[in-house]
C-alpha positions as CSV (number, residue, x, y, z in Angstrom):
1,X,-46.3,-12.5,-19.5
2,X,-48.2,-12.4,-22.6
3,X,-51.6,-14.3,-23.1
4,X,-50.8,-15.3,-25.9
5,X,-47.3,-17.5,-24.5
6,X,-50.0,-19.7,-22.4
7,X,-51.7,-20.3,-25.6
8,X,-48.7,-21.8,-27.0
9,X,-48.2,-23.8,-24.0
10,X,-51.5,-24.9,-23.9
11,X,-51.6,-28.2,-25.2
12,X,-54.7,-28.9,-26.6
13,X,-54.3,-25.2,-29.1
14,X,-51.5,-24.7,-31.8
15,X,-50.0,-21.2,-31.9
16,X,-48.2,-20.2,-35.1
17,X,-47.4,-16.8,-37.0
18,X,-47.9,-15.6,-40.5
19,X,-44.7,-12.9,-41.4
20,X,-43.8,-10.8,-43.9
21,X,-40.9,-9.0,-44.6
22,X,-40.2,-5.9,-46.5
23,X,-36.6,-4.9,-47.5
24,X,-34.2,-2.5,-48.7
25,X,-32.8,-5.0,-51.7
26,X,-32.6,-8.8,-51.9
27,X,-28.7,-8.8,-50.3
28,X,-28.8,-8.7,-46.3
29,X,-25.4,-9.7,-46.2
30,X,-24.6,-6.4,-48.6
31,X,-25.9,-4.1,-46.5
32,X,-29.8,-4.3,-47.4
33,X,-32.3,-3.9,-43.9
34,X,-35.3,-5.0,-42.8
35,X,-37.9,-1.7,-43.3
36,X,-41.1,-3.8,-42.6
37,X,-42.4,-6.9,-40.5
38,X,-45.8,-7.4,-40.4
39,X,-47.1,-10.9,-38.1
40,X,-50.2,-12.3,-37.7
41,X,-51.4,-14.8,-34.7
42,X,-53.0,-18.0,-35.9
43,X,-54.4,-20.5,-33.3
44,X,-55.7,-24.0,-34.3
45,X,-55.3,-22.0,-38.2
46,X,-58.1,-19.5,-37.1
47,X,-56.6,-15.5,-36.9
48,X,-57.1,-14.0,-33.3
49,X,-56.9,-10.8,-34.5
50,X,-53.5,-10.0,-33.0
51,X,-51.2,-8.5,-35.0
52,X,-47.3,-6.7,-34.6
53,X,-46.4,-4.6,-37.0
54,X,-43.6,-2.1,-37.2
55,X,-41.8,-0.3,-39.8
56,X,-38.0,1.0,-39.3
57,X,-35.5,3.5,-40.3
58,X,-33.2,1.7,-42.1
59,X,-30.2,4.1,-41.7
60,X,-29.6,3.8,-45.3
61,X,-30.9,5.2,-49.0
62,X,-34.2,3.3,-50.4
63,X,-33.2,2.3,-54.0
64,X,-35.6,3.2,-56.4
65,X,-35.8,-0.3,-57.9
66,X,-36.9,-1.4,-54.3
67,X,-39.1,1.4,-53.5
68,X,-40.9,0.7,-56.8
69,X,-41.9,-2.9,-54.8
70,X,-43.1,-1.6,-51.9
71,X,-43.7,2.0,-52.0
72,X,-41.5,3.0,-48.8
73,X,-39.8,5.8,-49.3
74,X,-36.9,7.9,-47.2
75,X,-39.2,10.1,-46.0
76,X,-41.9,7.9,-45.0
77,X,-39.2,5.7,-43.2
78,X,-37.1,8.6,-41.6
79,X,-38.8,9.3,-38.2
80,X,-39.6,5.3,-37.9
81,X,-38.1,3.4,-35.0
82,X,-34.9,1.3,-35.9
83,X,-35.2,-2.4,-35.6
84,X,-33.2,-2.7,-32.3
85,X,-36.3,0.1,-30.5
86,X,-38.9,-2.6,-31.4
87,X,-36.8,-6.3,-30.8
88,X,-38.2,-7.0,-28.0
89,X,-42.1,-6.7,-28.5
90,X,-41.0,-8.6,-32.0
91,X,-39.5,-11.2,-30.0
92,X,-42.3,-11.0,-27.1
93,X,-45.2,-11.3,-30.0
94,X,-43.6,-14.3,-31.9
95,X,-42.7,-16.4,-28.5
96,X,-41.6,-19.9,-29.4
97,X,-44.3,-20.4,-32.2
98,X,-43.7,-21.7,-35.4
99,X,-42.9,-19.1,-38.1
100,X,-44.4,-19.3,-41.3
101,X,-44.0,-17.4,-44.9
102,X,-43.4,-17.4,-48.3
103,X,-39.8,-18.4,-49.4
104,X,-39.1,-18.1,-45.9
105,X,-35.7,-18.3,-46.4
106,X,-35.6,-14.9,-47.6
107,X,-37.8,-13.7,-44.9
108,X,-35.5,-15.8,-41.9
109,X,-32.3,-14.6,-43.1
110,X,-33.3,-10.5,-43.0
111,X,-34.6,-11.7,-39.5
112,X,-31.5,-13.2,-38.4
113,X,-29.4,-10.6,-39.6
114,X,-31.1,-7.8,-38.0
115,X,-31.1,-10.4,-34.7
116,X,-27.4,-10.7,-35.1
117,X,-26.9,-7.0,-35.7
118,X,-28.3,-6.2,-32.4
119,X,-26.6,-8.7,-30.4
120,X,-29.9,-10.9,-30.4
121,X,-29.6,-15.1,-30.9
122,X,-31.3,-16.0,-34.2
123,X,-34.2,-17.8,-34.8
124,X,-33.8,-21.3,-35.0
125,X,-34.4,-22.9,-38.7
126,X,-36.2,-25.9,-37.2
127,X,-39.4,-23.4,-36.5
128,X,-39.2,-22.0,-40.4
129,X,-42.7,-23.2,-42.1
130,X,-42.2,-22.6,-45.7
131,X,-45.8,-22.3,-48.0
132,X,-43.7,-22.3,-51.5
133,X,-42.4,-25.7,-50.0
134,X,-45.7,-26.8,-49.0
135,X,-47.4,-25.4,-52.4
136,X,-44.9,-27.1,-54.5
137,X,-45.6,-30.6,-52.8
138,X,-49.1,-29.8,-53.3
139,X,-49.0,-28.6,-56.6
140,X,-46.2,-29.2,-58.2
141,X,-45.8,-28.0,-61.9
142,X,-48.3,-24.8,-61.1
143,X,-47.2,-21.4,-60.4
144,X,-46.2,-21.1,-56.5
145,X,-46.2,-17.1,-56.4
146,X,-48.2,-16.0,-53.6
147,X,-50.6,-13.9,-56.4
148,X,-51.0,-16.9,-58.2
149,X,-51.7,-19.3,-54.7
150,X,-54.3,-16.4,-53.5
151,X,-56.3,-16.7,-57.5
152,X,-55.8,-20.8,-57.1
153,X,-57.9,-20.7,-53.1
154,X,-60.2,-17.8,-54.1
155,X,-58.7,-15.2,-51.8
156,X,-59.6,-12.0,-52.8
157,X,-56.1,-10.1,-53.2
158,X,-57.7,-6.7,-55.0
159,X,-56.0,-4.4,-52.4
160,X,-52.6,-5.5,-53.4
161,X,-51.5,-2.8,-55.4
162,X,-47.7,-2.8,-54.1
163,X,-46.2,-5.1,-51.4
164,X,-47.2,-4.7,-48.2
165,X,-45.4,-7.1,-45.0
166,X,-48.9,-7.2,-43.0
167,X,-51.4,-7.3,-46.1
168,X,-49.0,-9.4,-47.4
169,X,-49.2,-11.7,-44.1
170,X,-53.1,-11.7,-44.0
171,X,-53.4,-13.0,-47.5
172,X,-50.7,-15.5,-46.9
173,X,-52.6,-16.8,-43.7
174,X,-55.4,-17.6,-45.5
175,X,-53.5,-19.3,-48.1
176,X,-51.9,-21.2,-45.5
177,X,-55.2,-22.7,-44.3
178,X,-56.0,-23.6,-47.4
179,X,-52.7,-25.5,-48.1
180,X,-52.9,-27.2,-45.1
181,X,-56.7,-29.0,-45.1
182,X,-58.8,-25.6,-45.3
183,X,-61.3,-24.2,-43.1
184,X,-62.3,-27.8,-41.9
185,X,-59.1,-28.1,-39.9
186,X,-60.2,-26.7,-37.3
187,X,-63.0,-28.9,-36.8
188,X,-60.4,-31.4,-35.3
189,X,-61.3,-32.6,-32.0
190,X,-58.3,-33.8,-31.1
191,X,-54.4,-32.6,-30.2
192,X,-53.0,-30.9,-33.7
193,X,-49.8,-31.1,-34.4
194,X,-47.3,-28.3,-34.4
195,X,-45.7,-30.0,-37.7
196,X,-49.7,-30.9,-39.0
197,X,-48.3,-28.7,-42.1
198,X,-45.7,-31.3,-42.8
199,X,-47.9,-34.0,-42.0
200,X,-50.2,-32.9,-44.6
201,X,-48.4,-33.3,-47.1
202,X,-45.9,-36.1,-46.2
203,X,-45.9,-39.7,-48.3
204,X,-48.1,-42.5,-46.1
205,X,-45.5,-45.1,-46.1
206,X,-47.3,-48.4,-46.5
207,X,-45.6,-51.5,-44.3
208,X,-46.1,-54.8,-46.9
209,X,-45.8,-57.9,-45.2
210,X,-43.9,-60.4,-47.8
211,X,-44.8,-63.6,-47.5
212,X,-43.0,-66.5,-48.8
213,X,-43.7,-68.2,-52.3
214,X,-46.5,-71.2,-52.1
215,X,-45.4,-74.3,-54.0
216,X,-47.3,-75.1,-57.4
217,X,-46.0,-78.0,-58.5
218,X,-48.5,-81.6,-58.2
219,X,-47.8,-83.9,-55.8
220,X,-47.6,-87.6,-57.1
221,X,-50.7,-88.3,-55.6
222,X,-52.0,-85.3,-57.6
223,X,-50.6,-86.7,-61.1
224,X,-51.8,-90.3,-60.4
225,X,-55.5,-89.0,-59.6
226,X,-55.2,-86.9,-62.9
227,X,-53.9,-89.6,-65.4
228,X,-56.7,-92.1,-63.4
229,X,-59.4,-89.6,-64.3
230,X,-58.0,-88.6,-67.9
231,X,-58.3,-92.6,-68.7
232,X,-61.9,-92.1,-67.9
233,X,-62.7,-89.7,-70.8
234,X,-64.3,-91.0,-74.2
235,X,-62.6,-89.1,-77.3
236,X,-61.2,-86.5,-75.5
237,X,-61.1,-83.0,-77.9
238,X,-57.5,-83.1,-77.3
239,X,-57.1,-86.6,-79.2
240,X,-57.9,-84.5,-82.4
241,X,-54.7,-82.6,-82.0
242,X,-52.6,-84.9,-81.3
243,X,-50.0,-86.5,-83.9
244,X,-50.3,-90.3,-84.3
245,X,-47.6,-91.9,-83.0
């Protein structure tokens, strides 16, 4: 058993992965693969260090358009593992954490696909962390891309010439701090939350209690105690005003 699946059973630390994805095309349901998964263990938001990161022979040609991206080419890719050699340490590394990336929806659905190709169940949606979500709440109306998130939080992307699934992964973690509370998160004394990076940015809903509405009107009482003390006043200013009748 893995050390790292007691620290996700471990309640008092938070387990997650940062993952990145790097494909043939955009189409997994067209025949575009998976070429490159690069994961990266967070605990309590802080890196560990520990890292998965494979790169496969996608039994297929590497369009130019797509190579352009990421730089893998046929021949770098040709003596690489295919995806079903490496499943299992995938599946061992990323346990039951929540997974977390940029447009994950992208990133889950060449998972699942390679998953489904290799007779493997698919990841649950319900563990999916999405930081374009999370930017967007956060800042909404500002660019989202994961070049502009890493200029917005100061991380220091100059080695991102092409795309790269781990490079890729170890800015995004970062970014992911940020989004969620920064640094000081971990600071936290307490339990955290595997969903802290919805909490974060969810609405406070604010119970009002409603009372009912206090009368205003005099009593009599009131109005004869008023016209008692009115009768009491010498050349009122009012008096002025007032037509003669």
């Amino acid at each position: 058993m893995l050390a790292s699946a007691s620290i996700g059973r471990d309640k008092q630390l938070m387990r997650e992965i940062i993952f990145d994805t790097e494909t043939t095309g955009l189409n997994p349901a067209g025949g575009d693969r998976m070429v490159e998964i690069g994961c990266i263990e967070l605990v309590n938001r802080v890196e560990t260090g520990r890292t998965f990161h494979p790169y496969f022979n996608p039994d297929r040609p590497m369009p130019s358009e797509a190579e352009a991206v990421h730089g893998l080419s046929d021949i770098f890719l040709s003596d690489k593992p295919r995806f079903p050699d490496k499943v299992h340490e995938l599946l061992e590394f990323i346990g039951d954490s929540p997974l977390i990336a940029h447009n994950a929806s992208f990133d889950f659905g060449f998972l699942n696909h390679e998953l489904e190709r290799c007779a493997r169940d698919p990841i649950c949606l319900s563990r999916m962390i999405d930081t374009l979500l999370l930017a967007r709440s956060k800042h909404p109306g500002a660019k989202h891309s994961l070049d502009a998130l890493c200029t917005r939080f100061g991380v220091d992307r100059s080695q991102r010439v092409k795309h790269g699934a781990l490079l890729d992964a170890q800015l995004l973690a970062q970014v992911y701090v940020e989004l969620t509370g920064g640094r000081q998160i971990g600071l936290s004394l307490g339990v955290v939350s595997a969903n802290a990076e919805v909490e974060s940015v969810a609405t406070i809903r604010v119970e009002r209690v409603v009372r009912p509405p206090r009368p205003h009107a005099p009593s009599e009482e009131e109005r004869t105690r008023h016209r008692s003390f009115i009768a009491r006043l010498t050349s009122p200013l009012w008096e002025r005003f007032l037509a003669p009748v």
